[in-house]
C-alpha positions as CSV (number, residue, x, y, z in Angstrom):
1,X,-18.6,103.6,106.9
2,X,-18.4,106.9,108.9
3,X,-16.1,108.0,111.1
4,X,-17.3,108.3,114.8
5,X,-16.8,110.8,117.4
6,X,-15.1,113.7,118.2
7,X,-13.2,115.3,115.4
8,X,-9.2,116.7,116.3
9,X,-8.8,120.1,117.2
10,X,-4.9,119.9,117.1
11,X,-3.7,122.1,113.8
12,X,-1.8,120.1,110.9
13,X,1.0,119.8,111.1
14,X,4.6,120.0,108.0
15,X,6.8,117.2,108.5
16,X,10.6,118.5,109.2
17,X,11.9,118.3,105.1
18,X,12.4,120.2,101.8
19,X,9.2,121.5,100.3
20,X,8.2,122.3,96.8
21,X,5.1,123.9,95.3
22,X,3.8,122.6,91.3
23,X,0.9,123.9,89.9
24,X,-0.2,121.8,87.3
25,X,-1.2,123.5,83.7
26,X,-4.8,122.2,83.7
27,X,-5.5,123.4,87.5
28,X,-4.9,126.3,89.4
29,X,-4.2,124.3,93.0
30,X,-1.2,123.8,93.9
31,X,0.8,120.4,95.1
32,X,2.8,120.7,98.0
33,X,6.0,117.8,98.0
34,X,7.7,117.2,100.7
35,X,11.3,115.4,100.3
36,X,13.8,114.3,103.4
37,X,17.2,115.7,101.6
38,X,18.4,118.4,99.6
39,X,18.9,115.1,96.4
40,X,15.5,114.3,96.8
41,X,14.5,117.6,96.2
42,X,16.7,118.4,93.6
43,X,15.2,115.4,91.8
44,X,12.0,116.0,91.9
45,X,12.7,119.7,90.9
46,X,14.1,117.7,87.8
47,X,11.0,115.4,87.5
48,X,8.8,118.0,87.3
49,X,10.9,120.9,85.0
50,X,7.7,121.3,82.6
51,X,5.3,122.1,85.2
52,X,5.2,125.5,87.6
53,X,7.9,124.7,89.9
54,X,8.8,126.4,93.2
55,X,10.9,125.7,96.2
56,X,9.3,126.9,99.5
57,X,11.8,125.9,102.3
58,X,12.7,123.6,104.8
59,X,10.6,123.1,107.6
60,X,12.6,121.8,111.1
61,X,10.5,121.6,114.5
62,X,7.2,123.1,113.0
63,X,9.1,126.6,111.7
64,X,10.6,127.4,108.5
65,X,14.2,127.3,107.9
66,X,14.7,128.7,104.5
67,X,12.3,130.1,101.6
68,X,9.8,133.0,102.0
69,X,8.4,132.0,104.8
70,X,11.5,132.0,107.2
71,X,11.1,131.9,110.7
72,X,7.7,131.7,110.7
73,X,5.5,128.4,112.1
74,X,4.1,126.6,110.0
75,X,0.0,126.5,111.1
């Protein structure tokens, strides 16, 4: 079943957190992960050791905190 009417024009939005990039072997698109705390992130850092890990920052209020991207919004 479709979805009816008008579709949003508000932007996306990154949920205040830790973010991590993977690219996986077989693809060239990368996974963005979002954890709550520093452990979390740390952990799944861990988890995913083998792949093509990369921390991009913390996000708080729609700007980045930390990461390459500081001070900038996150649109």
């Amino acid at each position: 079943m479709k979805k009816r009417g008008r579709p949003s024009n508000a932007p996306r939005r990154l949920k205040d957190g830790y973010y991590i990039s993977i690219t996986l072997n077989s693809t060239g698109k990368p996974i963005r992960i979002m954890s709550d705390t520093l452990a979390q992130m740390k952990a799944s850092l861990e988890k995913y050791k083998n792949q093509n890990s990369k921390y991009l920052g913390r996000v708080k209020d729609h700007f980045w905190i930390e990461g390459e991207n500081k001070g900038k919004p996150t649109i």
